[in-house]
C-alpha positions in Angstrom: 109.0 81.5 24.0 108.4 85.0 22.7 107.4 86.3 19.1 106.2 89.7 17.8 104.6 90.6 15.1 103.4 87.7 13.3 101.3 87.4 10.0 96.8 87.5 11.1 95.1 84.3 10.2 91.7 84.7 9.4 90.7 81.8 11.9 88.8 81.8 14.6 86.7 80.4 18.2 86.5 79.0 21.5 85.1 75.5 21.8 83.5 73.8 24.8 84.8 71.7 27.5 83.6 68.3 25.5 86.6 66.4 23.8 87.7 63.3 22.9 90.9 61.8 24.8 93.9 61.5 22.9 97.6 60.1 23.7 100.0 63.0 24.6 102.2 62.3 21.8 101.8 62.0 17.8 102.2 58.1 16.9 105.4 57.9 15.7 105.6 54.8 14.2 105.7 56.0 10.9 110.1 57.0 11.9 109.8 59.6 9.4 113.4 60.8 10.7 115.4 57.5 10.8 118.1 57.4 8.8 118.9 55.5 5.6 121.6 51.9 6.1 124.1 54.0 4.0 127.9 53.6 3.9 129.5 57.0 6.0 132.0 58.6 4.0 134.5 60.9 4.5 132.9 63.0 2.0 129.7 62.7 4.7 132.1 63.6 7.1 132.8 67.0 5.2 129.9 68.2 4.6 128.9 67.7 8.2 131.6 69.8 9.0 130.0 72.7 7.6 127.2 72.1 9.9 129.1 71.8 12.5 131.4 74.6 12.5 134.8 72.8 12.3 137.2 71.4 10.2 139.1 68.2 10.1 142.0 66.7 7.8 141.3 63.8 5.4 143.2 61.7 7.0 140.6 62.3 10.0 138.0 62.7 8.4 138.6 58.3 6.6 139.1 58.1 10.7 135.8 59.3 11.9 134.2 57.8 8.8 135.2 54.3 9.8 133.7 54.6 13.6 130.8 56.6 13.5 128.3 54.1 12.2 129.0 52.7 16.1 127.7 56.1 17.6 124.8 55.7 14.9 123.7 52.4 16.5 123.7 54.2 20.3 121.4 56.5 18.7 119.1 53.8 17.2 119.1 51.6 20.1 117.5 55.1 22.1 114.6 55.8 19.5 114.1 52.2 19.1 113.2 51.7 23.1 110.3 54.2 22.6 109.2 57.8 22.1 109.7 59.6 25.8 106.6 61.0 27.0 107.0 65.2 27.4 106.7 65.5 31.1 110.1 63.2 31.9 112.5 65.6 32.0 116.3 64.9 31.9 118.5 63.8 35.0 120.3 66.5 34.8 118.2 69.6 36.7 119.1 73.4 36.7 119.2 74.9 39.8 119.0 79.1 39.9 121.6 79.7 42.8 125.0 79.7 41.5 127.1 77.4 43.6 128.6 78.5 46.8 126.0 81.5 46.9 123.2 81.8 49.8 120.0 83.1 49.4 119.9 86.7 51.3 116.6 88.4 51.0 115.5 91.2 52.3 111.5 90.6 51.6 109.6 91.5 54.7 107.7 88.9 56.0 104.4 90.5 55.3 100.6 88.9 55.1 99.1 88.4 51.4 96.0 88.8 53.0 96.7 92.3 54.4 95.4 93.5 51.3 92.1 94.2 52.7 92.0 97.9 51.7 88.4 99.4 50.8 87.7 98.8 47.6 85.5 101.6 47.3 81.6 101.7 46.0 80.8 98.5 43.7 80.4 100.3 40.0 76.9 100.1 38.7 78.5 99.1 35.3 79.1 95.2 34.7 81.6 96.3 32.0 83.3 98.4 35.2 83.3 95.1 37.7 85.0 93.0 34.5 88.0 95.6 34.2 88.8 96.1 38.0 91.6 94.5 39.5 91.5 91.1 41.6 92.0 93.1 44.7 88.7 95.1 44.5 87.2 92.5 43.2 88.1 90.7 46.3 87.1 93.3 48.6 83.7 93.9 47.4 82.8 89.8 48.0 84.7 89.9 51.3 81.8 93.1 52.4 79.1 91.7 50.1 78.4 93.9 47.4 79.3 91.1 45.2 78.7 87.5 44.6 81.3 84.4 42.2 78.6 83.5 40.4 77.7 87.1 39.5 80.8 87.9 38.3 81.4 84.7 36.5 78.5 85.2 34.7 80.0 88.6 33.6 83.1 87.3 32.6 81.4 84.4 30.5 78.8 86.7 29.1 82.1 88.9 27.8 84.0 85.5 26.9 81.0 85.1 24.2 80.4 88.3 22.9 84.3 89.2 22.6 86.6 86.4 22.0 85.5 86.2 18.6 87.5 89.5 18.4 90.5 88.5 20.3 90.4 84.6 19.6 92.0 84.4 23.6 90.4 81.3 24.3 90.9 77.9 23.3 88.5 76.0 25.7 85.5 77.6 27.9 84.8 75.2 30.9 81.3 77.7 32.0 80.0 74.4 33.8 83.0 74.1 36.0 83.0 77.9 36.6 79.7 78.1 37.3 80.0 75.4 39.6 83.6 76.8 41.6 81.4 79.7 41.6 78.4 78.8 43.5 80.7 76.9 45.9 82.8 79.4 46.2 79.7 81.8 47.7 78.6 78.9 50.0 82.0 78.8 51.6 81.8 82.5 52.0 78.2 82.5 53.6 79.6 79.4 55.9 82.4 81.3 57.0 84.6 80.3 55.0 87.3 82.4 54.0 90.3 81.1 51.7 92.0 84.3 51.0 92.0 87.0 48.7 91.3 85.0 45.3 87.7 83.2 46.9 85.7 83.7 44.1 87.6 85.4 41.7 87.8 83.8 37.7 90.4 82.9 35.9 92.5 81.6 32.9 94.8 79.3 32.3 97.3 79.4 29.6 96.4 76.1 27.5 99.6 74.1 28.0 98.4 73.6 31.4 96.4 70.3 32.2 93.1 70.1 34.1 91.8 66.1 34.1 89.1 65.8 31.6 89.9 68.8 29.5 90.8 68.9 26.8 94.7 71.2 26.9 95.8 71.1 23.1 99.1 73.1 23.8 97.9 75.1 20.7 99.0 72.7 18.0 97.4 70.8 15.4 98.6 67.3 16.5 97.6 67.9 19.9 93.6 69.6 19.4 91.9 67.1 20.7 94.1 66.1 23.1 92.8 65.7 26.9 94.4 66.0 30.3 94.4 62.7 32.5 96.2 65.0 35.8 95.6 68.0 37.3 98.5 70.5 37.3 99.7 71.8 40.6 99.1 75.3 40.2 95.3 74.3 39.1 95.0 72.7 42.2 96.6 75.8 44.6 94.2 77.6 42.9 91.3 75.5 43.6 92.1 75.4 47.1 92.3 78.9 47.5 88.9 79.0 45.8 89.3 80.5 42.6 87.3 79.6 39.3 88.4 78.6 36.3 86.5 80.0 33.5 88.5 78.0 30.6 91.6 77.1 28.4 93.6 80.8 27.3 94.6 80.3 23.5 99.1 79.8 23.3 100.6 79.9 20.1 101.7 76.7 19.0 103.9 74.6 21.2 103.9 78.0 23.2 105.8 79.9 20.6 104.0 83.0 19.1 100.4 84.1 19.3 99.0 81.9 16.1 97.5 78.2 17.5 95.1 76.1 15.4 92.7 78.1 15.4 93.6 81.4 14.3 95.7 84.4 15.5 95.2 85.7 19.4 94.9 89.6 19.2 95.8 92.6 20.6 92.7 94.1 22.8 94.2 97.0 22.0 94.7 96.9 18.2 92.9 94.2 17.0 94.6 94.4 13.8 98.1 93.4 15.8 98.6 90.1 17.3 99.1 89.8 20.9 102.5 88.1 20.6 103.0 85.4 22.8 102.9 82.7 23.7 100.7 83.7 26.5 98.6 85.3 24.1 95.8 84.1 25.5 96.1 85.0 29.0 97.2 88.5 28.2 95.0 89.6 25.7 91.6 87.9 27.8 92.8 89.7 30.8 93.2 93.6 29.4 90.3 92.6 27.6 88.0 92.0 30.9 87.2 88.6 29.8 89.1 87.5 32.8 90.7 88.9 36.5 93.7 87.7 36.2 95.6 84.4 34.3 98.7 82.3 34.3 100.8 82.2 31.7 104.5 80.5 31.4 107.5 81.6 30.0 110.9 79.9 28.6 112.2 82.8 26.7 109.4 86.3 26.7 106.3 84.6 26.9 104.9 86.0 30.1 107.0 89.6 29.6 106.5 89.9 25.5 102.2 89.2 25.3 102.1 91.5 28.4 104.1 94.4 27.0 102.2 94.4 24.1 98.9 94.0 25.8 99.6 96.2 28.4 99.0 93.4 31.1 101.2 93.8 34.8 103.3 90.0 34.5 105.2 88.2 36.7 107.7 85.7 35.5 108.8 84.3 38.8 112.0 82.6 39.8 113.1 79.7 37.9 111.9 76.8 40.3 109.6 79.0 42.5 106.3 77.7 41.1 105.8 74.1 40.0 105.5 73.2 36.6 103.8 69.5 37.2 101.1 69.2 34.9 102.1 71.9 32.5 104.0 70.8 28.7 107.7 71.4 28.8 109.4 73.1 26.0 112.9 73.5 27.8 113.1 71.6 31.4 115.7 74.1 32.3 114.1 77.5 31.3 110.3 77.0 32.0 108.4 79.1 34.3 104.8 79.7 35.3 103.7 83.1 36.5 100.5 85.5 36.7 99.4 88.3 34.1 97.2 90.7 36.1 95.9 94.0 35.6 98.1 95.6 38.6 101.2 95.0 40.4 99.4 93.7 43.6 97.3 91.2 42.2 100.5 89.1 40.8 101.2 89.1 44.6 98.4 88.1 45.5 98.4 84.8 42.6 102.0 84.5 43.3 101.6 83.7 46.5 99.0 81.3 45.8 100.8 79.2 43.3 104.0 79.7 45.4 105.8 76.4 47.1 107.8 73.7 46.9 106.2 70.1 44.8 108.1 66.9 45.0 106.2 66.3 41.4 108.3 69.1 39.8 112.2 68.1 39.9 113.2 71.9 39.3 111.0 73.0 42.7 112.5 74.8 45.4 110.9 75.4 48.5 111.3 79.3 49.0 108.8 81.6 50.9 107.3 84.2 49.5 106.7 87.7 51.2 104.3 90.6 49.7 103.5 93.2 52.0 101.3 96.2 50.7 102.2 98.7 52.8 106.4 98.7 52.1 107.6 101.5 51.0 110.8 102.0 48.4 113.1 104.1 50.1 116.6 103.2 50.4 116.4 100.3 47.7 119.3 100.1 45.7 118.2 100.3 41.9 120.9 99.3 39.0 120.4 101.2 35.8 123.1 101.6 33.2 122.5 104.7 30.8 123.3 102.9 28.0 120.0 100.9 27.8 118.1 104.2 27.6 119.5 106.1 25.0 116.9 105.2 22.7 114.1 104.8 25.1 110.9 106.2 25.3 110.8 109.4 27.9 108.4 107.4 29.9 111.3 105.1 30.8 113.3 107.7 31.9 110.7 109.2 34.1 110.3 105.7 35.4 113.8 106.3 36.6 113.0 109.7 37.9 110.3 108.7 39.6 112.3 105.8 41.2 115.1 108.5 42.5 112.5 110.9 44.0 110.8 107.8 45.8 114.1 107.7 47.5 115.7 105.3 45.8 119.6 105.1 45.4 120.2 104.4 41.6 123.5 102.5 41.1 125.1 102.0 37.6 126.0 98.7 36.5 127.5 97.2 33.7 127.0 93.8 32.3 130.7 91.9 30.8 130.5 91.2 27.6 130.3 87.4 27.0 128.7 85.7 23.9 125.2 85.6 26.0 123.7 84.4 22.2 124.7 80.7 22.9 122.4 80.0 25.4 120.0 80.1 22.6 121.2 76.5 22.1 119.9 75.7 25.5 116.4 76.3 24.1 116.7 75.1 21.0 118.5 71.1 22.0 115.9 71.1 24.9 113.1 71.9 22.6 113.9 69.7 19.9 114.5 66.5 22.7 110.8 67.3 23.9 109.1 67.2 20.4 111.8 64.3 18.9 107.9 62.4 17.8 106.8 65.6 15.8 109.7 65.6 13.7 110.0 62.1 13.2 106.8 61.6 12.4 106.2 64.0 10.4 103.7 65.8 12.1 105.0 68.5 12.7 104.0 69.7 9.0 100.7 69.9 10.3 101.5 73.1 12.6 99.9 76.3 11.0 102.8 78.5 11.5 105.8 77.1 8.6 107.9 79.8 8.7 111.7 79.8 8.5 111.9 80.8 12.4 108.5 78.5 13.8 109.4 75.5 15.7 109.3 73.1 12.8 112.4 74.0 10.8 113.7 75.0 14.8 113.3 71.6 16.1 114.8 70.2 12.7 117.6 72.4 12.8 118.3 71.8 16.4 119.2 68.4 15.3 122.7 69.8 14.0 124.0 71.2 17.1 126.8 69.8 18.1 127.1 67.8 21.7 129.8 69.6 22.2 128.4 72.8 21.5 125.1 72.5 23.6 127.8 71.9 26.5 129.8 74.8 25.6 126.4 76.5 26.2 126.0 75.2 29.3 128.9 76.5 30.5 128.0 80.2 29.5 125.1 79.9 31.6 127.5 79.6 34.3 129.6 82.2 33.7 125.7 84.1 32.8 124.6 82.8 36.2 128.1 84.1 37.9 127.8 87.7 35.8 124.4 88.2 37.7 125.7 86.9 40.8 127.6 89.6 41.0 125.7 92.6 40.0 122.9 91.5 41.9 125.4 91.9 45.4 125.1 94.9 44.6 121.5 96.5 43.9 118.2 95.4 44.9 116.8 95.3 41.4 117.2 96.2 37.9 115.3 98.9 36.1 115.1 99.0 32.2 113.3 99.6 29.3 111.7 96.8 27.6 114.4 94.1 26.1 117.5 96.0 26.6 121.0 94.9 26.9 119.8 91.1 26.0 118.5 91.0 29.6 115.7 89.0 28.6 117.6 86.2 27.2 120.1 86.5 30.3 117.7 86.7 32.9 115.7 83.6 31.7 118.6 81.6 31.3 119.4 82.3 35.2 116.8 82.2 36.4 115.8 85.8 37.6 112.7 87.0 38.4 110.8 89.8 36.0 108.0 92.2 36.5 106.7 94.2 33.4 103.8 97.1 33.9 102.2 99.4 32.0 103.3 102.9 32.7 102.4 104.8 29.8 100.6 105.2 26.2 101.2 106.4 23.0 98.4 106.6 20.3 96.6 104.5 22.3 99.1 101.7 23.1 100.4 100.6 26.5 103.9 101.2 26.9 105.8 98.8 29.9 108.7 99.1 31.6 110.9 96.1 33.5 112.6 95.5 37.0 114.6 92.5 37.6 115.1 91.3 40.8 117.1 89.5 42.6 116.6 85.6 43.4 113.4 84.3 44.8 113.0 88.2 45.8 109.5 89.4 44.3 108.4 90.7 46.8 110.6 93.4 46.0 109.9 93.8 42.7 105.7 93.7 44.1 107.3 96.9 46.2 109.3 98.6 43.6 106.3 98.1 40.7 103.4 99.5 42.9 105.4 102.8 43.7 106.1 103.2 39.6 101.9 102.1 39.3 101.0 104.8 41.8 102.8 107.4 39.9 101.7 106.7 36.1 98.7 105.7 37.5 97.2 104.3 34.0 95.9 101.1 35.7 92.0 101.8 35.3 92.3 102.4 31.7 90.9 99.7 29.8 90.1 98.7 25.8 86.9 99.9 24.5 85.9 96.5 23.2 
């Protein structure tokens, strides 16, 4: 999920990889939540009314009185079996494609690894090597100039000096790094060639497990918590060689950009959070402490901490990339995708992390095409004027720039349904996966108490009506149908940053986002969106490294 804005905590630090293992829920034996044996009144029954936005007689209100102690008991007899670990998810899975639609892309089935372009001289600079994009990065090992376990030792060497500025990092694994690292330059000497990210260190968002480190998920009752699996996209990345430096810091129970241990910043105003809850992973890879990270998203979390950042993210389709091994928040909404410093380099992770995982019940097996060399003429854009009225005159540019790339710029409009409700989606979901906190009590111990953190959330959650989170549902569909349609018509979406509610929309269907920087004023980065259509990033990838070329602001970099 996605906050801005939130009050600095004058906490800090990374720790090392050392940790003591700890059950992956609170101990909830304490059933701070159950409720009292008391007679159920119709005056009960009232007052419930108010909370659930409805009104009955008297007459069946003594009714409902004198039957729901029975639904009480079916309650009971669930939390008395057990708390639910987070990772099962529900049997009821969302699927992206409406129903009765086929998948028609028109990605080109271009090779990943033809990004072999010359990367040009090696700077002489270490700062200059830390702030260049995974692609040059790449290119510089593939002819030589440039070893892992020299540029891991950069990155670590930054990870030290800096993250006390940022507070981006939660955990720093430099043994394991070090380690990928030297490996990493043996295969290469050997002849060994695992594509474009051979070498090249990372981050990973710490709601993410890696066995036998610790992943807190950014909360007290979880700091000292350790993995016991590996998730899937850790593993795809080990394959294809790259190295984990650590654990990127996510705002608790990956909502904001405050976690135990302080407030994740801005690189580029420290005295501004980095929003979040990717935090981490944005603000560590604008700030060079990184070449790239992944992040995850239910509702902003890879689009907000890169706007604000000024990071290039891709929040991919729902289902594309496995979540197995990652906490849930919402089994229906949450994604995992790349925060890089350009539009090619999410290709290049995307297609990494990419395919379908029996372990993830939401995975669909989907290929994924990025082909540098594509241009953008003839692709349908849908705009709609209204969402730029107030927008910065970058925006508008972007759209500019989009017509005179020879692109056919097609209004659309969106129908106006009560696209607010699927908030509930979020909300029910959220408050099933962290039942133990609030029963327990522990969710007290979270730093962040305000009205809109997840502890009053997740207690309010627990008065939405059954009916009401199915009434939800059902807007998804019609959400899901609304996109359908616009999306027959256009090849992406162009718009400023959250306008029309197309972030709350597009999450809840499913659709894939790209966010860039493409400007800056007073010295802060300034993104722009394009939504695509269905399992079709590769042409957003095409779409975002036109707009990139043009603005051409991805070498500037925080003086940190």
């Amino acid at each position: 999920m996605s906050t801005a804005g939130l009050a600095a905590l004058p906490l800090a630090g990374a720790v090392t990889e050392n940790a003591v293992p700890m059950s992956s829920e609170p101990d909830s034996n304490s059933n701070h939540g159950t409720p009292a044996d008391a007679e159920i009144t119709p005056a009960i029954i009232a007052a419930a009314e108010r909370l659930a936005g409805i009104e009955f007689t008297e007459a069946e209100r003594t009714t409902i009185a004198a039957t729901v102690s029975e639904q009480i008991e079916l309650f009971a007899t669930r939390v008395d079996a057990g708390a639910m670990p987070n990772e099962l998810a529900p049997a009821l899975v969302f699927r992206a494609l409406p129903p009765g639609r086929a998948l028609d892309l028109a990605t080109s089935t271009g090779d990943p690894d033809r990004l072999r372009a010359d990367p040009g001289p090696l700077p002489t600079e270490d700062v200059e090597i830390a702030f260049s994009t995974v692609e040059r990065l790449a290119g510089w090992m593939r002819r030589g100039d440039l070893t892992s376990e020299r540029l891991t030792r950069i990155y670590l060497d930054r990870i030290e000096r800096i993250d006390p500025k940022l507070e981006c990092m939660i955990t720093v694994t430099a043994d394991r790094a070090l380690e990928q690292a030297k490996r990493a330059d043996a295969d290469r000497r050997a002849g060994i060639d695992r594509g474009p990210l051979q070498g090249i260190p990372y981050g990973a968002k710490d709601i993410i497990d890696v066995e036998g480190i610790r992943a807190t998920w950014g909360a007290t009752p979880f700091k000292d918590r350790v993995g016991t699996t590996t998730a899937t996209v850790i593993e795809k990345l080990d394959a294809a060689g790259a190295v984990m430096l650590g654990k990127t810091a996510v705002g608790a129970l990956a909502y904001g950009d405050i976690w135990f241990g302080g407030r994740t910043n801005n690189p580029w105003n420290l005295e501004q959070g980095s929003s979040g809850s990717s935090a981490g992973s944005a603000s560590g890879t604008v700030g060079g402490l990184m070449a790239f990270a992944l992040g995850t998203e239910t509702l902003g979390s890879i689009v907000s901490p890169s706007m604000r950042c000024g990071a290039t993210g891709l929040r991919p389709t729902f289902g594309r990339v496995s979540r197995a091994g990652a906490m849930s928040l919402c089994w229906s909404l949450d994604k995992i995708g790349p925060i890089c410093r350009s539009v090619n380099d999410t290709g290049i992770v995307l297609d990494a992390i990419n395919g379908f995982d029996p372990r993830d019940a939401s995975s669909v097996g989907v290929p994924f095409a990025h082909d540098p060399t594509e241009g953008v003429a003839g692709l349908r854009i849908g705009w709609n004027p209204a969402w730029f009225e107030n927008a910065n005159p970058a925006d508008r540019l972007a759209i500019d720039h989009l017509r005179d790339a020879g692109c056919e710029l097609v209004e659309v409009e969106l129908p106006d349904l009560p696209y607010d409700a699927l908030l509930l989606t979020l909300f029910a979901e959220a408050a099933a996966a962290f039942e133990s906190l609030t029963r327990s009590g522990e969710d007290d111990s979270l730093k962040w108490q305000a009205p809109q953190a997840w502890p009053n959330g997740f207690r309010k959650a627990w008065f939405i009506p059954a009916v009401e989170a199915v009434q939800a549902d059902r807007v998804r569909r019609q959400a899901m149908d609304v996109m359908a349609d616009v999306m027959d018509r256009v090849d992406a979406l162009a718009t400023p940053a959250f306008a029309a509610n197309l972030l709350l929309i597009t999450n809840a269907t499913g659709h894939p986002t790209l966010v860039q920087p493409i400007a800056f004023d007073d010295g802060r980065p300034h993104g722009f969106t394009l939504i695509g259509r269905l399992f079709d990033e590769g042409t957003l990838c095409r779409l975002g490294r036109e707009l990139e070329r043009r603005f051409d602001v991805v070498d500037r970099h925080p003086e940190l």
